[in-house]
Backbone as a printed PyTorch tensor [residue, N CA C, xyz], in Angstrom:
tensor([[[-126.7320,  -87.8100,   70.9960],
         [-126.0700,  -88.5530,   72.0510],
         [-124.9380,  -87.7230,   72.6470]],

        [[-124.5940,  -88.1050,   73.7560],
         [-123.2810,  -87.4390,   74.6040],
         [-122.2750,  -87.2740,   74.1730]],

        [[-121.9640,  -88.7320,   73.0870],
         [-120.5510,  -88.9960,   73.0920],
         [-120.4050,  -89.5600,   71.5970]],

        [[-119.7560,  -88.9900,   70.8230],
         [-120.0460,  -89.6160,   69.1340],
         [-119.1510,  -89.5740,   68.7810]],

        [[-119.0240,  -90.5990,   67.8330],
         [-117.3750,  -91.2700,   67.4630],
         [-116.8130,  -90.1950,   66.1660]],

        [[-115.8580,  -89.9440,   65.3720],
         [-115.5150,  -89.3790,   64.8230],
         [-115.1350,  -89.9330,   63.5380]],

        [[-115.3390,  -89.4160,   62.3200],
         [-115.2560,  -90.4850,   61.0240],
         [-113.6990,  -90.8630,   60.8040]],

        [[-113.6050,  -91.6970,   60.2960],
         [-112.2410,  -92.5100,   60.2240],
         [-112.0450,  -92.0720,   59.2730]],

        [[-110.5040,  -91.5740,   59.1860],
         [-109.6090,  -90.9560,   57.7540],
         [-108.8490,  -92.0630,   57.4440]],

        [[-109.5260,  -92.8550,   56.1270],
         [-109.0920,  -93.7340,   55.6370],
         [-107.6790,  -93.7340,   55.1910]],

        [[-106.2040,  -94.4130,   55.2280],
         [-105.2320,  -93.8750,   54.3740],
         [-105.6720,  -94.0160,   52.5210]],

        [[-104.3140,  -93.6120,   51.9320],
         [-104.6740,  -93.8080,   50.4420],
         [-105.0580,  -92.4910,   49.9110]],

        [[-104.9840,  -91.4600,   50.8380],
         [-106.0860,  -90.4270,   49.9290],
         [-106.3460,  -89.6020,   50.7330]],

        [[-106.6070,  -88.4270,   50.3280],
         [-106.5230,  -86.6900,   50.8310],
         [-107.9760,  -86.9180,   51.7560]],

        [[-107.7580,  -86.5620,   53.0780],
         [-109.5320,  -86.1110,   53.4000],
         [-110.5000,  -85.6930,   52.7460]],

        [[-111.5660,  -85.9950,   52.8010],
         [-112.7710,  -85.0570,   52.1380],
         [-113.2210,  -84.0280,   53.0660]],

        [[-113.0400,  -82.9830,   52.0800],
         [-113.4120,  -81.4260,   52.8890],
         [-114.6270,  -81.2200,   52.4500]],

        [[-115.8700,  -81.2840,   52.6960],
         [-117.3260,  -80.7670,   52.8120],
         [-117.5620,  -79.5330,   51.7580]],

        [[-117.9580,  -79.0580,   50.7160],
         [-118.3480,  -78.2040,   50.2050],
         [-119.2780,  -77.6510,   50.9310]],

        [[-119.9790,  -76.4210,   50.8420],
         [-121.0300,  -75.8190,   51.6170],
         [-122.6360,  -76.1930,   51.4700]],

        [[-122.6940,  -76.7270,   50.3620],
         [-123.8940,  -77.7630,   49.9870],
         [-124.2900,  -79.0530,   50.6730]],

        [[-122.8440,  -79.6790,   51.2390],
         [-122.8360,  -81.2060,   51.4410],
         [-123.0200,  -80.6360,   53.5970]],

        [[-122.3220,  -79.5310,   53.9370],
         [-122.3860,  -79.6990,   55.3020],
         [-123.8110,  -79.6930,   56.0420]],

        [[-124.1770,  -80.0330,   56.9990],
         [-124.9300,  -80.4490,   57.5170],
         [-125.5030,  -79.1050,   58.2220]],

        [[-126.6790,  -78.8530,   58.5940],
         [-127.6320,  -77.4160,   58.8390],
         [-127.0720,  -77.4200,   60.0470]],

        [[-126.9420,  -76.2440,   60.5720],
         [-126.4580,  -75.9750,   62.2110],
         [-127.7220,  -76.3540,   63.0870]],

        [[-128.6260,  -75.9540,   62.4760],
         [-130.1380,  -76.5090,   63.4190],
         [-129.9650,  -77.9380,   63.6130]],

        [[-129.1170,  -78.6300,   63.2020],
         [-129.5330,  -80.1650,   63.9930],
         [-128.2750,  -80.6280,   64.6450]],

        [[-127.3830,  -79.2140,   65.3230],
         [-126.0760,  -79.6260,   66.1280],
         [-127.0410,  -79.7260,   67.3530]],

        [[-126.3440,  -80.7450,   68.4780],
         [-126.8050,  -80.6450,   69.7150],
         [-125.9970,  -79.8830,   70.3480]],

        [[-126.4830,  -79.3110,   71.4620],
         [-125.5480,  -78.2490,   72.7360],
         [-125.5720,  -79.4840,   73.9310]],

        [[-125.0570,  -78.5190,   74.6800],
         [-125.0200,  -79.3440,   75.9320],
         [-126.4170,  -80.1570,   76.5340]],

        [[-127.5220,  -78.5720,   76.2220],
         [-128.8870,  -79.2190,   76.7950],
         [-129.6720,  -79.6930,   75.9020]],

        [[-129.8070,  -78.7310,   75.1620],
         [-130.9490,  -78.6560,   73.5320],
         [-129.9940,  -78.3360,   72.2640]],

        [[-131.0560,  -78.2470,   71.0560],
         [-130.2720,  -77.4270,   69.9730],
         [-130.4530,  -76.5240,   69.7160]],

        [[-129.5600,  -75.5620,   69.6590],
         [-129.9990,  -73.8170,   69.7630],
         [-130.4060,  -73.4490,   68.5580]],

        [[-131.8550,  -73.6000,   68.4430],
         [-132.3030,  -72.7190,   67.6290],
         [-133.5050,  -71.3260,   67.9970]],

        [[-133.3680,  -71.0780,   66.9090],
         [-134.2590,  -70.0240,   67.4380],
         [-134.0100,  -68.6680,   67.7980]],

        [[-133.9630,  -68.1140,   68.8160],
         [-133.6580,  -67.0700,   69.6190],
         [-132.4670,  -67.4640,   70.5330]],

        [[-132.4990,  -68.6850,   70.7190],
         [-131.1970,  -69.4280,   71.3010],
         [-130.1750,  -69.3270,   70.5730]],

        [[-129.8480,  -69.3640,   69.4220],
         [-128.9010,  -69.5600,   68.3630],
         [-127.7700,  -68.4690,   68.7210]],

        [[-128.6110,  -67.4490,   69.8420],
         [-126.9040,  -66.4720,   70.1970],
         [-126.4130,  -67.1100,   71.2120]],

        [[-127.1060,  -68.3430,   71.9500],
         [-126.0080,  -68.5730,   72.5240],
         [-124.7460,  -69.6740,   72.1940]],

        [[-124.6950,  -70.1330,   70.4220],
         [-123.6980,  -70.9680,   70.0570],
         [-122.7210,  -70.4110,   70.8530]],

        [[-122.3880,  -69.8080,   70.4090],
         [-120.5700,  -69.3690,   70.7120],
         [-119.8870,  -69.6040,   72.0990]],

        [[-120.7600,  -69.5030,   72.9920],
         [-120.2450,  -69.7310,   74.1580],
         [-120.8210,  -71.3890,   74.8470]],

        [[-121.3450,  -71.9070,   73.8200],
         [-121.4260,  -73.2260,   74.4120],
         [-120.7840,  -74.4210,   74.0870]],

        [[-119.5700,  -75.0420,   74.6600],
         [-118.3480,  -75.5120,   74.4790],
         [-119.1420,  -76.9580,   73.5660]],

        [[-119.4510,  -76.8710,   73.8970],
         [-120.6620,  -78.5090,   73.4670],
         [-120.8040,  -78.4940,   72.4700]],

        [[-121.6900,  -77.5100,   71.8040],
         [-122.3750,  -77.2120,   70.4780],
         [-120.8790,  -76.9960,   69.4010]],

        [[-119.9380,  -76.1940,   69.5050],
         [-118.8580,  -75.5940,   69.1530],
         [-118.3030,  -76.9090,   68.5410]],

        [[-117.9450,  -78.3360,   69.9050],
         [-117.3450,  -79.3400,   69.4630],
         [-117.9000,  -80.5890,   68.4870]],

        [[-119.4980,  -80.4110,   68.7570],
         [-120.2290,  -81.2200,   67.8390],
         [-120.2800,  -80.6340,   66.3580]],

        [[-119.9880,  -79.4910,   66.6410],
         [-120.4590,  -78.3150,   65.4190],
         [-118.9010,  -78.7470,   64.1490]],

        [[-117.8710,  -78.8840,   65.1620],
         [-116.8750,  -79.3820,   64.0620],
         [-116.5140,  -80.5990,   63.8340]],

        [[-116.9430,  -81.7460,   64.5470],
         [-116.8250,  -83.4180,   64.1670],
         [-117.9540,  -82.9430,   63.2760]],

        [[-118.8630,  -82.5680,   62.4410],
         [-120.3540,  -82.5580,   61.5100],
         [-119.3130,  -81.6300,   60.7400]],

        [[-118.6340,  -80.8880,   60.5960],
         [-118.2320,  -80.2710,   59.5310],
         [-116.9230,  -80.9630,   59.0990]],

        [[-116.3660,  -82.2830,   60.0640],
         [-115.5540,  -82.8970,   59.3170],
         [-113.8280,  -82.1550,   59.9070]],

        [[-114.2440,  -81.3130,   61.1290],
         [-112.9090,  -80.3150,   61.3350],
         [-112.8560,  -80.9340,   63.1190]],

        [[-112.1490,  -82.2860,   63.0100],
         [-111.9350,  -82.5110,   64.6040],
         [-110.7800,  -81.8400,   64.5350]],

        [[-109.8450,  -81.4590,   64.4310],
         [-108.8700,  -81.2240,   64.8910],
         [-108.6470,  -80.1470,   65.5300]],

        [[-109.8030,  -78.9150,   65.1020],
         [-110.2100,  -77.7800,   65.6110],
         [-110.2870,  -78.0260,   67.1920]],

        [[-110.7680,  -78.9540,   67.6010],
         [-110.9440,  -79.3120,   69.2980],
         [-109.4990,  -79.5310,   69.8190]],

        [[-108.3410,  -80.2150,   69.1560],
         [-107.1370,  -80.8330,   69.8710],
         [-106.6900,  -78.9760,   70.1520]],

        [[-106.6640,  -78.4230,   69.3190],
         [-105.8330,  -77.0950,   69.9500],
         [-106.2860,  -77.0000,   71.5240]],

        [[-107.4300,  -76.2950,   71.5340],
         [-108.1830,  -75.8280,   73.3340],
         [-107.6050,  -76.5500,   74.4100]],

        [[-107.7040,  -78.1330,   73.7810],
         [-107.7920,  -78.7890,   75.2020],
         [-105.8990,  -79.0520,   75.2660]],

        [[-105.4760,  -79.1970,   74.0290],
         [-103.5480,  -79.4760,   74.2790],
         [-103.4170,  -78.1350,   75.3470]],

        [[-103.8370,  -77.3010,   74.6900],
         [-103.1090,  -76.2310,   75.1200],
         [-103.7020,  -75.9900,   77.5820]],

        [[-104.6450,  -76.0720,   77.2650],
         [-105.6480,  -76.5210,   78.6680],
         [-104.7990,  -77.7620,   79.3520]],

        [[-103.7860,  -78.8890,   78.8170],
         [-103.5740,  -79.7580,   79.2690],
         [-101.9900,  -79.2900,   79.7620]],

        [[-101.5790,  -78.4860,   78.6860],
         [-100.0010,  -77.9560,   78.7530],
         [-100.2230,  -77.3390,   80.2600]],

        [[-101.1840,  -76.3060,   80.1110],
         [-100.6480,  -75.3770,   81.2640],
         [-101.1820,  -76.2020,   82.5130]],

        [[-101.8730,  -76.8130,   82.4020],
         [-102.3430,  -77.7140,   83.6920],
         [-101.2970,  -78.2890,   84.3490]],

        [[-100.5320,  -78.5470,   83.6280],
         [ -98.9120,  -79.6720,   83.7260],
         [ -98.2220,  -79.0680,   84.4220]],

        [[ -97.9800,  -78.0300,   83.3050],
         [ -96.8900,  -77.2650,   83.7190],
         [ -97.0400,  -76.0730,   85.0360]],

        [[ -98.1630,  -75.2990,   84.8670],
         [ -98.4270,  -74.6400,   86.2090],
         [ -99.2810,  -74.6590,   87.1040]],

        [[-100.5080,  -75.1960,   86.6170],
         [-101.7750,  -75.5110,   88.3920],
         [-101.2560,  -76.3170,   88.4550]],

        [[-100.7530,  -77.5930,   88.5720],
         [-100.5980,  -78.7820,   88.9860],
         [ -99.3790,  -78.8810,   89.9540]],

        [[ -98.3880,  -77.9450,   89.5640],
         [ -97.2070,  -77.5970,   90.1380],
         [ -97.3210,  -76.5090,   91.4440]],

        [[ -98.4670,  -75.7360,   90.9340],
         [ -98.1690,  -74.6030,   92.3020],
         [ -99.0530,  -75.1730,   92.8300]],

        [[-100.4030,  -75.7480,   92.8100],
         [-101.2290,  -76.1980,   93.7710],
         [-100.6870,  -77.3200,   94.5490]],

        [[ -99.5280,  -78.0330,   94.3570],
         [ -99.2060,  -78.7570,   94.9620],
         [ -98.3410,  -78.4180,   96.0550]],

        [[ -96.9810,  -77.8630,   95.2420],
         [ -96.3150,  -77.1640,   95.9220],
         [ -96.6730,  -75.9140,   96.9000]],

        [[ -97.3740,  -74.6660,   96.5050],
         [ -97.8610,  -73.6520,   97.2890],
         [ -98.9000,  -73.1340,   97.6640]],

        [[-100.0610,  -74.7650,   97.2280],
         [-101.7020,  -74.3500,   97.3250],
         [-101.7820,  -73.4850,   97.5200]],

        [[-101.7580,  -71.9940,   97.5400],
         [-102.8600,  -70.7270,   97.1880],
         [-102.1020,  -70.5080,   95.8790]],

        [[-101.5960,  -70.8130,   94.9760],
         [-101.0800,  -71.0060,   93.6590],
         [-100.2280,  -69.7870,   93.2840]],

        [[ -99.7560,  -69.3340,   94.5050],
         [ -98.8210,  -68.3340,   94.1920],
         [ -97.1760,  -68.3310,   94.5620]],

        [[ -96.2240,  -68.1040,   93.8970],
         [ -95.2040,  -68.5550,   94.4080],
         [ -94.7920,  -68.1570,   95.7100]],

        [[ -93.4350,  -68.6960,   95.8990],
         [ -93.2380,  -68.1740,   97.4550],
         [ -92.8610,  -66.8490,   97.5640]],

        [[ -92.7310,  -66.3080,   99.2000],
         [ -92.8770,  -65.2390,   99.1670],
         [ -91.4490,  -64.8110,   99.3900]],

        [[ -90.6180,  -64.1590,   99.9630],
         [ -89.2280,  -63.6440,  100.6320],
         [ -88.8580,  -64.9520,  101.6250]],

        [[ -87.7010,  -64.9580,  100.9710],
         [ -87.2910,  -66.2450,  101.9640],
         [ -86.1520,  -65.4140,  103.1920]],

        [[ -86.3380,  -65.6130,  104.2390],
         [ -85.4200,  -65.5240,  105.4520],
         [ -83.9250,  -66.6040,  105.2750]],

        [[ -83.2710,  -66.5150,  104.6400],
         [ -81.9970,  -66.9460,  104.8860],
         [ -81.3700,  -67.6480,  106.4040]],

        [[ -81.5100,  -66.4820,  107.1770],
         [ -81.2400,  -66.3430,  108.9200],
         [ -81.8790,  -67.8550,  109.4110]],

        [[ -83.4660,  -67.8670,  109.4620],
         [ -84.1970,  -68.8380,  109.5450],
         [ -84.5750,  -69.8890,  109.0410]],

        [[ -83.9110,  -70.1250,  107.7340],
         [ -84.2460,  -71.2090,  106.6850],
         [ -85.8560,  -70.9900,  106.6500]],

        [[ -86.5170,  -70.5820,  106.2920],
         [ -88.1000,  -70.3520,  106.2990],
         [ -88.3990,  -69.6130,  104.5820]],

        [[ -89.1750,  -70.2500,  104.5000],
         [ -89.7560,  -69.9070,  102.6850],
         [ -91.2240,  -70.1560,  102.5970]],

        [[ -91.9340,  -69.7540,  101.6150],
         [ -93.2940,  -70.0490,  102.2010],
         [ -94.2400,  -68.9840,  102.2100]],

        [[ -95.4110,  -69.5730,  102.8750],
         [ -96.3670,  -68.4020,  103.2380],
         [ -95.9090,  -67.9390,  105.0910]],

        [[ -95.6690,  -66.6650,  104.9050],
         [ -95.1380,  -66.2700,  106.1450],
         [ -95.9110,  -66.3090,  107.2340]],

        [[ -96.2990,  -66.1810,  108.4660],
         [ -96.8370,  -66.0420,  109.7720],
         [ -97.3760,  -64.8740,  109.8440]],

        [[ -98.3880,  -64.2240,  110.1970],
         [ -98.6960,  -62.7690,  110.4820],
         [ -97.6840,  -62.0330,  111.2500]],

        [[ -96.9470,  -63.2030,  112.1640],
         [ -96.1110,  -61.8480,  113.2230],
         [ -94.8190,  -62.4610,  112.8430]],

        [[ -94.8000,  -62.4800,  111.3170],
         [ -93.1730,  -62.7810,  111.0180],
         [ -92.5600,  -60.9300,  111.1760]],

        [[ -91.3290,  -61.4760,  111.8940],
         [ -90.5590,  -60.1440,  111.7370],
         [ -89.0090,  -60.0570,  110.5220]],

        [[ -88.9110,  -59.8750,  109.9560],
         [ -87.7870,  -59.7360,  108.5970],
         [ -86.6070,  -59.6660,  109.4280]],

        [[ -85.9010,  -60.5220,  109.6880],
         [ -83.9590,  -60.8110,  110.2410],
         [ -83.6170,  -59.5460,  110.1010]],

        [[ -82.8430,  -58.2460,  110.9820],
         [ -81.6560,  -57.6110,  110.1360],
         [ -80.7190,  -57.7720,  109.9230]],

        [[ -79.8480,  -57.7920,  109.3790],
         [ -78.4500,  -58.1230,  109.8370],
         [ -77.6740,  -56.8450,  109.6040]]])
């Protein structure tokens, strides 16, 4: 399925960590499309899907909160901020004082001398 719930860490008592006997065969993780087996199996690593199912089955969600905190931090803190503020996501350029002007400049801006 798409979307699968994650086992509940009961209080009272240490998690259970999976011995290598008890974890579950990688051949029956799903990917995004199929399950990579086979000759497919090189493409685990780069398939975000398989990676995240691959650690709710080994009992290691927490492995997922890093990627996406960190994906959510910088979203916050910098696309969200410059795309708003300077949509082409780059800061501003030389500001003209003379002109009050900041920004993306004009092709036939000419630089004040004073």
């Amino acid at each position: 399925s798409l979307f699968r719930g994650t086992r509940v860490n009961r209080s009272g008592g240490a998690p259970h960590v999976q011995t290598p006997e008890e974890a579950p065969a990688a051949d029956t993780t799903m990917g995004f499309f199929a399950k990579l087996n086979g000759p497919l199996a090189i493409l685990r690593p780069i398939d975000i899907k398989w990676i995240m199912n691959r650690c709710v089955a080994l009992g290691r969600d927490g492995y997922i909160a890093t990627p996406v905190l960190y994906t959510m931090i910088w979203a916050a803190v910098w696309y969200a901020p410059s795309t708003l503020l300077w949509a082409d996501g780059k800061p501003p350029r030389s500001v003209d004082w003379n002109k009050k002007t900041a920004g993306s400049l004009p092709k036939d801006f000419v630089k004040t001398t004073v």
